[in-house]
N, C-alpha and C positions, 0 to 999 in steps of 0.2 A: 460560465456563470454557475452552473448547477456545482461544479467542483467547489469553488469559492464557499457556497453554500452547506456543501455538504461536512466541510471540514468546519468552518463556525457553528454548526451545530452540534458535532461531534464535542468540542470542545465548552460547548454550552451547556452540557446537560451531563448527568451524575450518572444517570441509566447505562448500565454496561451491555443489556442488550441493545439498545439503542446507539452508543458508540459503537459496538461491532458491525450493526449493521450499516449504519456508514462509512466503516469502512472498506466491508465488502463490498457496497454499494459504487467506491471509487473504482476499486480495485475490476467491477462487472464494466466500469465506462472505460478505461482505459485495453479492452478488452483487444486485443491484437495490433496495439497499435505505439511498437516500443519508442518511435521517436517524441511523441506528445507523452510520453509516462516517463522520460526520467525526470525531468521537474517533481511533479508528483511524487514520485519512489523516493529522490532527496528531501523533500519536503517532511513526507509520511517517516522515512527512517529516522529522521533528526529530533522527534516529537517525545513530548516526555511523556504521554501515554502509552503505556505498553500494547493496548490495544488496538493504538491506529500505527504502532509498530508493525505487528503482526499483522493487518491490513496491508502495509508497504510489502511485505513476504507476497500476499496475496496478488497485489498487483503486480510485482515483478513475474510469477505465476502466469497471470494473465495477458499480459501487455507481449513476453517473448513464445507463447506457448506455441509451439510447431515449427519455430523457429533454429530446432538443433544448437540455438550458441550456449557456449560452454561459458561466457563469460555472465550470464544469469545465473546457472545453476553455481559458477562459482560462486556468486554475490550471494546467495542462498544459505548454500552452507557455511559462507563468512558469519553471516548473522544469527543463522543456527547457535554457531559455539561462541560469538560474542557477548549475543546482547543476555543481562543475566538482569 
């Protein structure tokens, strides 16, 4: 619910501090927890704000961290040098 939430308000409002911090906001729930975050992570990367883009970064960040898989940090640097 709160996810639901936190992304229509993201997309409601013009404030870039306030999109950012929703979307750091996902990125702190989905915090170690990679199988309920790749919804989330597909959702956030496909978004035509640049900012809840960079939130999807974030979450991916947060959702694998300790976790050693190299298939995160790939997805990482995919989007490093793609998204422009």
């Amino acid at each position: 619910k709160v996810i639901g939430e936190l992304i229509a308000y993201a997309h409601d409002t013009q404030h870039e501090k306030i999109i950012r911090g929703c979307a750091l906001a996902l990125a702190m729930t989905m915090f170690r927890r990679e199988e309920e975050a790749e919804s989330l992570i597909q959702q956030m990367i496909l978004d035509k704000d640049p900012i809840i883009r960079y939130g999807a970064c974030w979450t991916i960040a947060l959702a694998y961290v300790g976790t050693s898989q190299n298939a995160a940090i790939k997805r990482l640097l995919h989007i490093s040098v793609s998204d422009v």
